[in-house]
C-alpha positions, 0 to 999 in steps of 0.5 A: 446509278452514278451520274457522271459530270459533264465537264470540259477539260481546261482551255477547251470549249463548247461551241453553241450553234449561234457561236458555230453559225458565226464561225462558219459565216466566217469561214464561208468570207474567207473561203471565198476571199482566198479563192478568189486570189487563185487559192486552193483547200488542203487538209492535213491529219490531225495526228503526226509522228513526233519527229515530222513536228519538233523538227522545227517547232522551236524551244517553247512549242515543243514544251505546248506539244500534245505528245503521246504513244499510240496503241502501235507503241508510235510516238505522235503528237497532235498539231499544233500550228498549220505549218508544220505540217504543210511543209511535211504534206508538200514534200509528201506530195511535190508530184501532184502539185502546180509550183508555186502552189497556193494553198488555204486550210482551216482547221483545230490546232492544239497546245497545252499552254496557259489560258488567258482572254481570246487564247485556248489550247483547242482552237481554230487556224486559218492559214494561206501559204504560197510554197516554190518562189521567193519574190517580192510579188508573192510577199505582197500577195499574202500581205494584201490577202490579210488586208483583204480578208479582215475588211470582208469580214468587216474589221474596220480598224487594223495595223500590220506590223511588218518587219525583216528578219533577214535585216535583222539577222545582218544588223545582229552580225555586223554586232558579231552576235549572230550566234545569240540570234535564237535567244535575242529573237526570243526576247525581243517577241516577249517585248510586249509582254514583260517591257523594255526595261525587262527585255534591256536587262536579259538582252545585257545578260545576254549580249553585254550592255553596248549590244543590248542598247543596239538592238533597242534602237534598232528595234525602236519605230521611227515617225514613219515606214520610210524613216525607219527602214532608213535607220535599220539599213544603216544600222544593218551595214547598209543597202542589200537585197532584203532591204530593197525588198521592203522598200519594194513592197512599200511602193506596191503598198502605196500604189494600191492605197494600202500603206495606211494598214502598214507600218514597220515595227522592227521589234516584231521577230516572231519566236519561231525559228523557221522565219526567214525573211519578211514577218508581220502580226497585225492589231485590231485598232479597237481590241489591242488587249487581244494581241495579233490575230494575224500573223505569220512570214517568209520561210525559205528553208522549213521544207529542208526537213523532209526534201531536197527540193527547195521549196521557199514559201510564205503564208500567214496564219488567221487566229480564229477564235481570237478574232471572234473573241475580239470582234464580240469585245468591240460589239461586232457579234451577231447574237441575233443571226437566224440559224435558218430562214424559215419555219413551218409550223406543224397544226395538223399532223395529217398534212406532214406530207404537205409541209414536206413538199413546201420544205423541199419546194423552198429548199430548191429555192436556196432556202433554208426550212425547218418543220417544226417536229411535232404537232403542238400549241403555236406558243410552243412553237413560237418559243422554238423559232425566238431562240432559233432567232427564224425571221419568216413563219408559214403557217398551213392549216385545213383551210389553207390546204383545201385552198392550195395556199399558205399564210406567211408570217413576219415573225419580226414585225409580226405582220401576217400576209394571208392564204396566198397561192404557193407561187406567190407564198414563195416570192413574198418569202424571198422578199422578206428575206431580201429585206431581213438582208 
């Protein structure tokens, strides 16, 4: 028999359970922090017809594409942002919905682009959109919810690069070279990546040397938020509404002691083509080799695809994986996380059916039990709880049940809290676990 070999495609990955129990304790944070802002879960299928997602994805995104024909001859291609595919479900579903509609969705996305640190092609996105207004209110709710949700997954350290297309798309105007806008966007995302000295050369290449010198001094942060808005409006023909929208979330921000996780960094454009206004990534202060792992903006027009109905929307995405990858880099990584707050060692396999009923009586109690499923040496069954990382042991022999009590164990400290009444078994438990948290 020929033994075939269990190997995983390149740029996807197996999740341990410690690695998955991680990114569940995350997820569990963020789900409640988005709910906590009045936001609601969607889902979308992984697969969609190809049309419905090169609609807007821009040049680059299309080439990532997992695309494919289906048994029903249908051309299809697997998501590859969250995106896209909320605005195809919220045309789809505009007469069920509350407008504006707030909506978070956690899921896989999939891109065949090269592997590099903290980056798949199989991996996880997190996103938060609020779709039916264009306001200033609903820009500082999602900036404030990325703020919120990093310092309750307990990052400690992060700038949010902010910054406006729309200003952008005027100051490129008043230069006469808006019909160069996809391309200048582009290389002006790839800053970061091949230089300025790089970057000035295409832009010359591209729009003459007057207009690339232009646009690295527009792109060029001042000492603080103020003075560089202060410059871009005036290199943007001056005072208009996209910029009194900035100097309008920059007062809320400081009102609310959030300005110091924001600065205004107008070289960040986003390569997508759908952003419309405000766009922002964010950088973890400690990890900045990462990239950003949260980033996303305003999209007034994305909807138009699929509707009629003006659907202006904003939202950012959470890179999942990215972040996991970041925060085990700056020694934020949980190794030792239980992946259950108990055991009960399995001595005598005649009182399976007592073991069961202590299960379930803790289970009642919130908490987490595993039976260990075979009767076998403790030894064994130490070995078990060790990589399961289990905090509290219950031990029940013969004489244990003859006497309607159960030994508790601090599988930690090693401590033994012996023949106590069930009842009271129970509360030491809730008590060490109380402690262990």
């Amino acid at each position: 028999m020929n033994i075939i070999e269990p190997k995983v495609l390149k740029g996807f990955r197996d999740s341990l359970p410690a690695e998955e129990t991680e990114k569940k304790r995350l997820f569990a944070i963020l789900e409640k922090t988005f709910t906590s802002f009045g936001f609601a879960p969607i889902d979308t299928p992984v697969l969609e017809y190809t049309q419905v997602l090169l609609g807007k994805g821009g040049g680059e995104t299309d080439k990532q594409i997992y695309r494919f024909t289906d048994n029903g001859d249908r051309d299809v291609s697997m998501r590859f942002d969250l995106t896209v595919p909320f605005a195809r479900f919220v045309s789809a579903n505009l007469d069920k919905l509350p407008l504006p509609f707030k909506r978070y969705h956690i899921a896989k996305v999939w891109r065949g682009e090269n592997t590099q640190k903290g980056r798949y092609r199989e991996f996880y996105q997190c996103d938060f959109d609020i779709v039916g207004v264009d306001s200033a209110a609903a820009d500082l709710e999602i900036l404030t919810m990325i703020c919120q949700s990093l310092k309750n997954i307990g990052v400690d350290g992060f700038k949010i690069h902010l910054a406006s297309r729309q200003v952008f798309n005027r100051f490129l105007s008043k230069l006469g070279i808006q019909d160069k806008l996809t391309d200048i966007l582009r290389l002006v995302d790839k800053l970061a990546k091949i230089g300025e000295d790089e970057v000035a050369k295409q832009l010359a290449e591209l729009a003459g040397d007057e207009a690339a010198q232009n646009i690295l001094s527009y792109i060029k942060m001042e000492e603080s938020f103020d003075q560089t808005l202060a410059k871009i409006t005036e290199l943007a023909g001056g005072e208009a509404d996209d910029t009194a929208r900035l100097k309008t979330l920059k007062k809320a921000l400081d009102e609310n002691g959030l300005s110091g996780c924001f600065v205004l960094d107008p070289s960040i454009t986003r390569g997508l083509d759908y952003y419309t206004g405000i766009v922002y990534e964010t950088f973890l202060d400690n990890a900045p080799e990462f990239g950003s792992v949260c980033s996303g903006g305003r999209y007034n027009n994305l909807a138009s695809l699929y509707t009629k109905t003006q659907l202006p929307g904003v939202g950012a995405s959470i890179g999942i994986d990215r972040l996991i990858s970041a925060l085990e880099a700056m020694g934020k990584k949980n190794d030792s996380q239980a992946l259950c707050d108990t055991i009960i060692f399995n001595i005598d396999e005649s009182l399976l059916g007592h073991y069961t009923k202590i299960a379930l009586m803790l289970r009642e109690k919130g908490i987490s039990c595993d039976l260990y499923p075979e009767t076998k040496k403790l030894n064994k069954q130490f070995g078990y709880v060790e990589k399961k990382h289990i905090p509290v042991g219950i031990i029940c022999g013969s004489e244990e049940y003859s006497s309607g009590t159960i030994t508790i164990k601090d599988l930690n400290t090693r401590e033994n809290y012996e023949k106590l009444p069930l009842a009271q078994g129970i509360e030491k438990i809730i008590s060490l676990l109380r402690h262990e948290a």
